[in-house]
C-alpha positions in Angstrom: 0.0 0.0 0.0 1.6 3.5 -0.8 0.1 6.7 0.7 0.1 9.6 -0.8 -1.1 12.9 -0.2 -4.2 15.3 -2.1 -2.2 17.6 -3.9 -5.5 19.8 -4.2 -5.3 20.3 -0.3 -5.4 23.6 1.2 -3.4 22.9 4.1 0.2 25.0 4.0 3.3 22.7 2.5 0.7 20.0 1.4 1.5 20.5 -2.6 5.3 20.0 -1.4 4.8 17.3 0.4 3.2 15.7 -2.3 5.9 17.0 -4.9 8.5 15.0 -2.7 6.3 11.8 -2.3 6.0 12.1 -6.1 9.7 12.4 -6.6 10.5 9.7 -4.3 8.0 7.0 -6.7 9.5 7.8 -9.7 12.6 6.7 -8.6 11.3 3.1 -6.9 11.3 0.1 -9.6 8.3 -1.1 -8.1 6.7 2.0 -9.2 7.6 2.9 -12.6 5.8 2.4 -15.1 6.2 0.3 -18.4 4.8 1.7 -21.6 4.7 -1.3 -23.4 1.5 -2.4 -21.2 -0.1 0.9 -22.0 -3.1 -0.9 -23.6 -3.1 -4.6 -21.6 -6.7 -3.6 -20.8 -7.9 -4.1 -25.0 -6.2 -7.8 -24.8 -7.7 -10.4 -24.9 -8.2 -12.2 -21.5 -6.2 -15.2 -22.1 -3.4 -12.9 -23.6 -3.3 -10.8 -20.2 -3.5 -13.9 -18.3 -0.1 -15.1 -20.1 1.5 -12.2 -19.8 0.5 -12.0 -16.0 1.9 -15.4 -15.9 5.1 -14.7 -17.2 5.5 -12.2 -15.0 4.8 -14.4 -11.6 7.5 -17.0 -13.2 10.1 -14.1 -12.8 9.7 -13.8 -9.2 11.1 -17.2 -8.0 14.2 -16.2 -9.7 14.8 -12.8 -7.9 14.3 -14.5 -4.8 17.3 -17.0 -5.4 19.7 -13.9 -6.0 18.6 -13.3 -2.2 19.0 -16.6 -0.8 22.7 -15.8 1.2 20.6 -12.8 2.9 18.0 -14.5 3.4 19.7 -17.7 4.9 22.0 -15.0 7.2 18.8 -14.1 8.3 17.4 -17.0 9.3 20.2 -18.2 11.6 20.3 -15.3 13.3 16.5 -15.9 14.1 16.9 -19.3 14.9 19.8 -18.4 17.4 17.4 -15.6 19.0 14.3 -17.8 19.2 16.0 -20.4 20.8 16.9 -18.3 23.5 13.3 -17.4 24.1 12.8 -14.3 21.6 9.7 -13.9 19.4 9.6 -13.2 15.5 7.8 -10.3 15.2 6.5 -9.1 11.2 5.4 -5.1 11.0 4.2 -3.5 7.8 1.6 -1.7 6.3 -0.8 -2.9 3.5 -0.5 -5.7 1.9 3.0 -6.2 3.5 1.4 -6.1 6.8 -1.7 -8.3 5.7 1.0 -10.8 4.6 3.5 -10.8 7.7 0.1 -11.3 10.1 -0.9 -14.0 7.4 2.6 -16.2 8.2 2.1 -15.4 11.7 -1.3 -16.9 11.8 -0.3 -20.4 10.1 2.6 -21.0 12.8 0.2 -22.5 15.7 -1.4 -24.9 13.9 1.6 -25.9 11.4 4.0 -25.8 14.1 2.3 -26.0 17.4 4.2 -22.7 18.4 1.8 -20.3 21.1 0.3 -17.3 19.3 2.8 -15.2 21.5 6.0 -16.6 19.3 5.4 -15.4 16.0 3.6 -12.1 15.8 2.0 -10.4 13.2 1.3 -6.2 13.2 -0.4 -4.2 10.7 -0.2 -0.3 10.9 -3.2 0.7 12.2 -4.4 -2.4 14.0 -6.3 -5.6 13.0 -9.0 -3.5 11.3 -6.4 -2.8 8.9 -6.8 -6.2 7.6 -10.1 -5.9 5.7 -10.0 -2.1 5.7 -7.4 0.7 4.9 -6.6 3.0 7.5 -5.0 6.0 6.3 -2.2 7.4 7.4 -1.5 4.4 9.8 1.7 4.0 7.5 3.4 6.6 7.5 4.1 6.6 11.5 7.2 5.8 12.4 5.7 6.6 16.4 2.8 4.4 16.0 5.3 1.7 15.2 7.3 2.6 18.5 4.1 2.0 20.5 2.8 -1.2 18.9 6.2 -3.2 19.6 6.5 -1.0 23.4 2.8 -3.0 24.0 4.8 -6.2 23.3 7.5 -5.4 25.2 9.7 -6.2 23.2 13.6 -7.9 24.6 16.8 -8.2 22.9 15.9 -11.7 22.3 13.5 -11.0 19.6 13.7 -10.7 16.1 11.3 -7.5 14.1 11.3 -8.0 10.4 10.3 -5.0 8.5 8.0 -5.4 5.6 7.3 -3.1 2.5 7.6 -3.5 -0.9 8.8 0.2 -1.7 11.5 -0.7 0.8 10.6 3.5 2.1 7.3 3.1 4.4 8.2 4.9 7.8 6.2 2.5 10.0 7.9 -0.5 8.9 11.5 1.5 9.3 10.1 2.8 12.6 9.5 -0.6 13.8 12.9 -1.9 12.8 14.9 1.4 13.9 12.9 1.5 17.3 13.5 -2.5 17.8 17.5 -2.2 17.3 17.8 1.3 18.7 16.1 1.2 22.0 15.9 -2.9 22.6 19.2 -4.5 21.1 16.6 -6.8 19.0 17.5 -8.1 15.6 16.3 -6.6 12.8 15.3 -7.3 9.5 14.3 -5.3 6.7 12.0 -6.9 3.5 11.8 -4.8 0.6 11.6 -5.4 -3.3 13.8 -2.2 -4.4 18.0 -2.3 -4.3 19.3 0.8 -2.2 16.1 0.5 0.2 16.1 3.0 3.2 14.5 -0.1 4.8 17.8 -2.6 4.2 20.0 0.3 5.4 18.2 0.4 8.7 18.3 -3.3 9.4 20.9 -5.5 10.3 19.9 -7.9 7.5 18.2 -6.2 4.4 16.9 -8.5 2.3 16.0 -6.7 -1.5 14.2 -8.8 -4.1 14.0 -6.2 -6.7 11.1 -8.0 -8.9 10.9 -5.2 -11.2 7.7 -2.7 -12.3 4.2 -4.3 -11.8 1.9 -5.0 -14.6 -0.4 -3.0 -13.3 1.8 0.5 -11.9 2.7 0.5 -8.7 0.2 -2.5 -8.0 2.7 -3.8 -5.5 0.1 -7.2 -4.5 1.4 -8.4 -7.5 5.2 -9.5 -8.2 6.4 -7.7 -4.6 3.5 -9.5 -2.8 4.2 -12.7 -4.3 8.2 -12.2 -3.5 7.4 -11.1 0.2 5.2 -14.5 0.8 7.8 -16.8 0.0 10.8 -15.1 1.7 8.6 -15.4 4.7 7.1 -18.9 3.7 11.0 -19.6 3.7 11.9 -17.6 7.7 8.9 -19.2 9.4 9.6 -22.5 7.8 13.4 -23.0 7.9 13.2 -21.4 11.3 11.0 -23.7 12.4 13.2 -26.5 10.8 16.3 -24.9 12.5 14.4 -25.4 16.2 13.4 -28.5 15.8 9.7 -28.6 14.6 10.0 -31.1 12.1 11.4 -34.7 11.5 12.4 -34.4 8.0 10.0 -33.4 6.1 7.3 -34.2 8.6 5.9 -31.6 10.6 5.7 -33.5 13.7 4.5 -30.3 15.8 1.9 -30.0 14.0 -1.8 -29.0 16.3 -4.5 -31.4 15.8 -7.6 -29.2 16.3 -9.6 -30.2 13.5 -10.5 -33.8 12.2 -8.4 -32.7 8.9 -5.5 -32.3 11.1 -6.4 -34.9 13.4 -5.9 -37.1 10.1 -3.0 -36.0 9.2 -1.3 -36.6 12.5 -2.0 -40.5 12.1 -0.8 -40.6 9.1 2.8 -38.3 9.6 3.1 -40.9 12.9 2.7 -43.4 10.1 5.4 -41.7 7.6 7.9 -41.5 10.5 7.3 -45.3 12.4 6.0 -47.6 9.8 3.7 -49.0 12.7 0.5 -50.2 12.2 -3.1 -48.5 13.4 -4.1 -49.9 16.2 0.2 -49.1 17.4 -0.3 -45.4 16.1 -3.7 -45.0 17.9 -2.2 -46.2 20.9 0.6 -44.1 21.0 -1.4 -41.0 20.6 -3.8 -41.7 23.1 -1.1 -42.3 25.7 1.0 -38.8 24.6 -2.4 -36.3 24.5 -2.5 -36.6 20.7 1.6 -35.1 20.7 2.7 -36.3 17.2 6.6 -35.7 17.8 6.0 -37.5 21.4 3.9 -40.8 19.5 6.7 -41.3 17.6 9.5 -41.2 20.4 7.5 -43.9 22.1 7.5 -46.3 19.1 10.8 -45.7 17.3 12.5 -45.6 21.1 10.9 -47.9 22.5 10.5 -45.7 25.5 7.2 -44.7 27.5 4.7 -41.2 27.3 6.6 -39.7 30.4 9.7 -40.8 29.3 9.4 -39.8 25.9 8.1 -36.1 27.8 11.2 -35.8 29.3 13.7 -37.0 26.7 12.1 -33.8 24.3 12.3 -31.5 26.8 16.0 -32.1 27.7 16.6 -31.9 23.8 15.0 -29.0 23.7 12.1 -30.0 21.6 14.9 -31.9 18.9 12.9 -35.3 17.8 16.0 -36.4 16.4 18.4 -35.8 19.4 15.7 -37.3 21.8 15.7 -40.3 19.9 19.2 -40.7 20.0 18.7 -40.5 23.3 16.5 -43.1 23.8 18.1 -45.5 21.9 21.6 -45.4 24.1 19.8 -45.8 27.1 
């Protein structure tokens, strides 16, 4: 989302505060304009569908030029969570709607407590469904929505916007390293982003111009969600949330999920049913914990204790089990 302000106000410096806003577009890659699409709307609707296509299948490959950054950053978040810290996303727009998004699939992908992985939207959760103007461009109201978390040096705040200039997401990442030691991260989609340069790790996946100008849902949006697809889910990897491929943390709240925790203590063991059901019902329905008691031969208590000493690590804990 990019604000900007009505150059027909009446208000003193208003037409030069637009002028600059202007100014500071044209220069954005995200926001400039491409003259060949001039008249995309007279196409035919499969022809704009291709073309729209084509310009999704560019994303994955601006990504991969990011990947060292992006690994850098994960570690670090990795180190800081397993100390205790949170991953926090702030942004505005669609950058915020997406880093509240992630946030919300952690607890039942990963069994993690809503507290661990946070999600905040300038101006507030009614900034999901409706814009609320002017929320973005505080860098104060950033200040105050990660003081109300109280925020430690343990925590990681990962700045989100696609123009890589949106003064609540460098707020939030400024205020987080400034005043709480926490690490920072900054998201954008443009090289040279004010964003990047206020963050310990600045992450840039320059995408290009939109199809549509300055439609930054598009490409940007789609490059945001899987950077973040890829720091919730490596993270999660990194702390011990999966067995392999297997999310063995996952919360079985509905009878979809409830499903699919039979059959992931199914993929891991290679035990039968009525073994599987058996499991479950003595470890409260804990996936990672059914599968300690079959592969290590070890009791529900038992397996409790051998994950906690291991800090949650499936793999460690059985390793454990076995040389006991």
């Amino acid at each position: 989302m990019t604000s900007t302000t009505d150059a027909t106000s009446s208000r003193p410096g208003d037409s030069d505060n637009y002028g600059e806003l202007r100014a500071q577009l044209a220069t954005l890659t995200t926001e400039a304009f491409r003259p060949e699409l001039s008249e995309i709307d007279r196409l035919p609707t499969l022809e704009i569908a291709r073309i729209m296509n084509g310009e999704d299948a560019s994303v994955p490959a601006a990504v991969a030029e990011q990947l060292p950054a992006i690994a850098a950053a994960i570690d670090g978040t990795a180190e800081r969570m397993a100390r205790g810290g949170r991953l926090i996303y702030a942004g505005a727009g669609t950058a915020g709607r997406l880093g509240v998004l992630d946030a919300s699939e952690c607890p039942p992908t990963f069994n993690t407590d809503p507290s661990e992985v946070v999600g905040l939207i300038a101006g507030g959760p009614s900034a999901m469904v409706t814009a609320v103007e002017g929320a973005e461009d505080s860098k104060e109201l950033a200040a105050e929505d990660l003081d109300a978390l109280e925020l430690t040096e343990d925590d990681v705040v990962v700045g989100i916007s696609a123009s890589g200039r949106t003064p609540y997401a460098i707020g939030a990442v400024e205020h987080a390293k400034e005043r709480y030691g926490a690490l920072t991260i900054g998201l954008s989609c443009n090289a040279d982003s004010a964003l990047a340069a206020a963050a310990e790790h600045g992450i840039e996946v320059v995408v290009g111009p939109e199809l549509l100008t300055g439609s930054t849902r598009l490409k940007a949006g789609t490059a945001q969600k899987l950077v973040l697809n890829m720091l919730s889910t490596i993270t999660m990897i990194r702390l011990g949330k999966t067995y392999g491929n297997l999310m063995v943390d996952v919360r079985a709240s509905n009878e979809k999920l409830r499903a699919r925790s039979r059959r992931i203590v199914s993929l891991a063991t290679g035990a039968a049913d009525e073994e599987i059901e058996t499991a479950l019902a003595a470890t409260d329905g804990e996936v990672k914990n059914a599968i300690l008691t079959i592969l290590g031969g070890v009791d529900a208590a038992t397996a409790a204790e051998l994950l906690a000493a291991s800090s949650g690590h499936l793999r460690t804990a059985l390793d454990a089990a076995r040389t006991t």
